[in-house]
C-alpha positions, -999 to 999 in steps of 0.1 A, spaced: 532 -87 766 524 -66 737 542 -45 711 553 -8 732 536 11 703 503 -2 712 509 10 748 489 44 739 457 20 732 460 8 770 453 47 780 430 76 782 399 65 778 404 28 771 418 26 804 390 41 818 361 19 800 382 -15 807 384 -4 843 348 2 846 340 -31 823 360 -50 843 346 -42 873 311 -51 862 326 -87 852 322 -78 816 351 -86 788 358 -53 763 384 -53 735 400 -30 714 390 -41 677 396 -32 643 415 -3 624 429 11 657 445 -20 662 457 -24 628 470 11 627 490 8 656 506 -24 649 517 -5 620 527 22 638 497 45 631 480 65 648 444 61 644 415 80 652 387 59 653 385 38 686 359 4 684 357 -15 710 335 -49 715 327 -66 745 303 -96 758 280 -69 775 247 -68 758 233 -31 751 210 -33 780 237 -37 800 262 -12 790 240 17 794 234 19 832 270 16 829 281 46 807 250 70 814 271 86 843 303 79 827 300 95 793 295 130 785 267 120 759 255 85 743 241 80 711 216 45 708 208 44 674 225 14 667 211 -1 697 193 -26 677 226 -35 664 249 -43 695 261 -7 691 264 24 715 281 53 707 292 76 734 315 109 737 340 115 766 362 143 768 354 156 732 365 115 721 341 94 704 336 58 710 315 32 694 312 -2 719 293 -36 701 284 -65 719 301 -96 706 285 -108 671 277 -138 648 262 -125 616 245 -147 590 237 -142 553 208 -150 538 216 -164 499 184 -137 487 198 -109 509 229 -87 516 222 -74 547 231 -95 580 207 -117 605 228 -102 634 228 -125 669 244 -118 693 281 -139 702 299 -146 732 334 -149 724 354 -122 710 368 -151 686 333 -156 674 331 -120 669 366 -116 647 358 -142 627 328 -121 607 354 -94 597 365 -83 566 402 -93 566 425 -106 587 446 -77 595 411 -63 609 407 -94 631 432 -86 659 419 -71 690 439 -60 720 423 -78 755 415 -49 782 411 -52 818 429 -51 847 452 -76 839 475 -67 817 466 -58 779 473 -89 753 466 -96 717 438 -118 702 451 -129 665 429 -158 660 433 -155 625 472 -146 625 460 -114 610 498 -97 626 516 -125 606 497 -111 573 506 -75 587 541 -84 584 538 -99 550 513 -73 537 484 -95 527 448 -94 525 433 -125 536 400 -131 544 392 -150 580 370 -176 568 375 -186 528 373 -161 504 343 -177 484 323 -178 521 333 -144 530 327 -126 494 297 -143 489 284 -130 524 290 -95 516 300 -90 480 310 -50 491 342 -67 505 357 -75 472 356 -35 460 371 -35 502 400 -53 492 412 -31 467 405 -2 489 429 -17 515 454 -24 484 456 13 478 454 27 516 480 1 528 500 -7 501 491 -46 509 486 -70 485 452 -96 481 464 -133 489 460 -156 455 429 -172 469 414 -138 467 421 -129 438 408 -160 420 373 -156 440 371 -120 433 374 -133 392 347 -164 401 321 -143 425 325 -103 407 287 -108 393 275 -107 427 286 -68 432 254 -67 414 229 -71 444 251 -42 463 236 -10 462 250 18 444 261 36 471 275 13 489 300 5 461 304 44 457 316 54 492 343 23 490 352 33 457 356 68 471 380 59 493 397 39 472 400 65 444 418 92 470 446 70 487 483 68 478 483 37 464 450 44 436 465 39 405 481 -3 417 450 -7 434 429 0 399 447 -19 378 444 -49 398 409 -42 399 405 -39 365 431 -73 361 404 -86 385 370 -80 364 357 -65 393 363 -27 376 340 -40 350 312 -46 370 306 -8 379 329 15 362 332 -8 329 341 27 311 383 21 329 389 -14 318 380 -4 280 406 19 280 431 -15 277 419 -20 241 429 13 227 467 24 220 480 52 238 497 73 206 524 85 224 537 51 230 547 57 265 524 33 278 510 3 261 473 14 266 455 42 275 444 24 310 477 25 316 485 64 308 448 71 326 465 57 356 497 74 355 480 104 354 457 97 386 492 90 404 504 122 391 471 139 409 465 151 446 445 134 470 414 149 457 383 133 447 367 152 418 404 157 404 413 118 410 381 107 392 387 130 366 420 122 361 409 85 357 378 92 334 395 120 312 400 94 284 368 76 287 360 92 255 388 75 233 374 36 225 345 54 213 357 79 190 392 62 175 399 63 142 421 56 115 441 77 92 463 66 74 490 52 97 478 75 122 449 73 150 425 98 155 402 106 186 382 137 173 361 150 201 368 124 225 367 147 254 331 153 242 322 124 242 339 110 273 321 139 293 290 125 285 304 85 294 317 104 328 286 122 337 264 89 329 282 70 353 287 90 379 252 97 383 248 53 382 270 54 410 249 83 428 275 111 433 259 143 445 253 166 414 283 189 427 307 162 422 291 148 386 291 185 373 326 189 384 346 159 370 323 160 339 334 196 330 372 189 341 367 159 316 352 183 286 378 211 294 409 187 298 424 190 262 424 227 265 449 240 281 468 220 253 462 239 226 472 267 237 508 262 219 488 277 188 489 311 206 461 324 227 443 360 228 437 377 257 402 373 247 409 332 247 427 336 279 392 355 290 371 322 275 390 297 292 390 315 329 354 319 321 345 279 310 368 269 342 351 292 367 360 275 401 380 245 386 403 265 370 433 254 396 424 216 391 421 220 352 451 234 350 466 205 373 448 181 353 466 194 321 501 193 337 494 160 350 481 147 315 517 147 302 535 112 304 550 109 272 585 93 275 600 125 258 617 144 281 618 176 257 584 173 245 572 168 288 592 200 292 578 222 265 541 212 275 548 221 311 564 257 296 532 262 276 511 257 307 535 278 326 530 307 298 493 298 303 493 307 341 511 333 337 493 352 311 462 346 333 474 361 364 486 394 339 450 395 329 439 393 368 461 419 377 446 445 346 407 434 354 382 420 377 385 382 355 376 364 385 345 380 381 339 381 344 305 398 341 293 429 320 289 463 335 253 461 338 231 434 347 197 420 344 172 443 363 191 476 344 180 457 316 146 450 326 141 486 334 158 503 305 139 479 278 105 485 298 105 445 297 100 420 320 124 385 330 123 360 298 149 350 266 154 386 257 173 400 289 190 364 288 200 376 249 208 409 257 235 396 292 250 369 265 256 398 240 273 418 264 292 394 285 309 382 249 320 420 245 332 421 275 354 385 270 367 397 234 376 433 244 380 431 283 362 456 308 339 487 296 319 510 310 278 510 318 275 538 291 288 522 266 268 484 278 236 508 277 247 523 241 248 482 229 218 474 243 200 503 225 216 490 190 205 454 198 170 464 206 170 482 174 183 454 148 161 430 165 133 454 158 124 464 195 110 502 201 141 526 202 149 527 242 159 564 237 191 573 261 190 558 293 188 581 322 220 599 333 223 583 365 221 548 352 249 550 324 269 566 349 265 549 384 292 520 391 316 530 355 
């Protein structure tokens, strides 16, 4: 018997494949995260099955079957295959080995589905559910539903055999930590602190896309800090763990790691605001001083822009993503000041310098408040209240989502008689920074500026520009 919530695994299309499987004499399992998810009473989305039919031999069994197959993994064990808009991935039983000088697998091919288990990650990723005609049972060779229940990560094999294998798993681990909410076994932890030079060998990306993963779930901000307890943080983002030795100055935490992760739990599940949230501080080690009995970090966000950008790009996120959390990490302090009373030409500025992260800065600034003050959290939150409000009075008096100057480039071009280069690039700058300080204006009076430029920079008088074109759009 197995557990009634794993009865929806047993239908559908699983039915269907253990059906035609087991009529061809072949074994095929349910394996991995669906498995897991339903055990914990998940639904999951992903189906992997494996089974002791060899690629050559599931084909002239699914060709008629499947709406489509995909054998790009073929070399692999793995075929891929869509039926009734569900995908599918089926790999033949294997036994991988490591090479000491090389990260990626020998793959052979297995013949028991224990065998197969046995080179996963963790235990709780080592159950699979037995299909055929019989009815369905539960392979735990590893009692990976006993750690289920207890909420551990433990590897299969030893942790110093399976990290050392593929080093990826101990930035895995973590990742699991902060999706699950489990916690890594002793054993683990201790290898992770012996074998965390080996990340080394792992390509960037690799660590990136686990990192990722980790960075967006629920449980981020635990999950980092035990990475960062580990010495594992320090092996690709060693930017986070230097946050420990510098004092928070508001006192509510003992570090800033330890605000810089209160305010990632504070964000969405949101990449480039959950990155910047963690990196928004990066700035601070570099830049504390001391005055008096007070500490300074004068253009830290400056400088921690820069840290952000630098590693990001070492970790190979796409250029969007870099650019994003790099400017959400230069803007972040802000929205802060604007207790010292804004214009509505600063209110202009900081819609401008936001563009499309202006929702997440201004998230990042409400979430960037963890002093233990009460009062003091409450007036911050007002300020940026006051903030958001003033912007959308703005919005509803002028086009500021599209703060731009009445005319652009090629009206330049043609009323200067020049062609593209610095000085239509001068002329837009002059005329957008009117347009920020005073607000909107019409194209006769952007054409009247443009003629006084030209002038003081010692350009041929313009003369007026043609009726039409002061007048057309105002």
């Amino acid at each position: 018997m197995v557990p009634e919530r794993l009865n929806w695994l047993n239908s559908g299309t699983s039915r269907e494949l253990a059906d035609l499987f087991a009529a061809a004499g072949y074994e095929i399992h349910l394996v991995g995260g669906s498995v897991r998810d339903a055990l914990l009473g998940r639904e999951s989305a992903d189906l992997d099955f494996a089974t002791s039919a060899r690629p050559d031999q599931m084909k002239p069994l699914l060709r008629d079957w499947a709406d489509q197959l995909y054998t790009m993994g073929e070399r692999f064990g793995t075929i891929g295959l869509l039926r009734d808009g569900e995908r599918c991935e089926i790999t033949t039983f294997r036994a991988e080995t490591y090479r000491p000088d090389s990260r990626r697998p020998e793959v052979a091919f297995g013949d028991s589905i224990e065998a197969d288990l046995g080179r996963r990650d963790f235990t709780v990723n080592a159950i699979a559910l037995r299909l055929g005609r019989d009815t369905p049972f539960l392979v735990d060779p590893f009692n990976g539903v006993a750690d289920l229940a207890t909420r551990t990560l433990r590897t299969p094999s030893g942790p110093d055999v399976s990290f050392s294998d593929d080093p990826l798993r101990m930035v895995r681990l973590f990742r699991f930590m902060a999706q699950l909410g489990f916690y890594p076994d002793r054993p683990e932890l201790e290898a992770v602190a012996r074998l965390r030079e080996r990340l080394r060998t792992i390509s960037a990306e690799r660590i990136r896309d686990e990192f990722s993963k980790l960075v967006v779930a629920g449980g981020a901000a635990p999950a980092m800090s035990a990475m960062v307890e580990s010495g594992l943080a320090a092996e690709f983002v060693p930017e986070v763990p230097a946050l420990a030795m510098t004092e928070d100055p508001d006192h509510r935490h003992k570090d800033v790691l330890a605000h810089s992760l209160a305010v990632m739990a504070k964000t969405e599940s949101d990449l480039v605001l959950r990155l910047a949230a963690l990196f928004h501080d990066v700035g601070k080690p570099a830049t504390r001083r001391f005055e008096g009995s007070k500490v300074t970090f004068h253009h830290h966000e400056v400088v921690g822009a820069r840290m952000t950008r630098r590693r990001l790009r070492k970790l190979r996120y796409p250029n969007g993503t870099v650019n994003d959390v790099a400017e959400l990490v230069f803007l972040h302090m802000r929205a802060h000041t604007f207790k010292m009373g804004w214009t509505d030409s600063a209110v202009r500025r900081y819609v401008r310098d936001a563009g499309e992260l202006l929702p997440r800065l201004n998230r990042l600034a409400r979430c960037d408040v963890t002093t233990r003050s009460d009062r003091r959290a409450r007036r911050i939150q007002r300020q940026i209240d006051e903030l958001e409000e003033r912007i959308e009075a703005l919005r509803a008096r002028e086009e500021l989502d599209a703060l731009r100057p009445p005319i652009d480039g090629f009206d330049v071009m043609e009323y200067l008689g020049v062609g593209p280069g610095p000085t239509v690039g001068a002329v837009l700058k002059m005329l957008l920074e009117k347009r920020i300080d005073q607000g909107p204006y019409d194209r006769a009076e952007a054409f009247g500026d443009v003629r006084r430029w030209a002038v003081e920079q010692g350009l041929p008088d313009p003369g007026e520009p043609p009726p039409e074109a002061a007048s057309e759009g105002s």
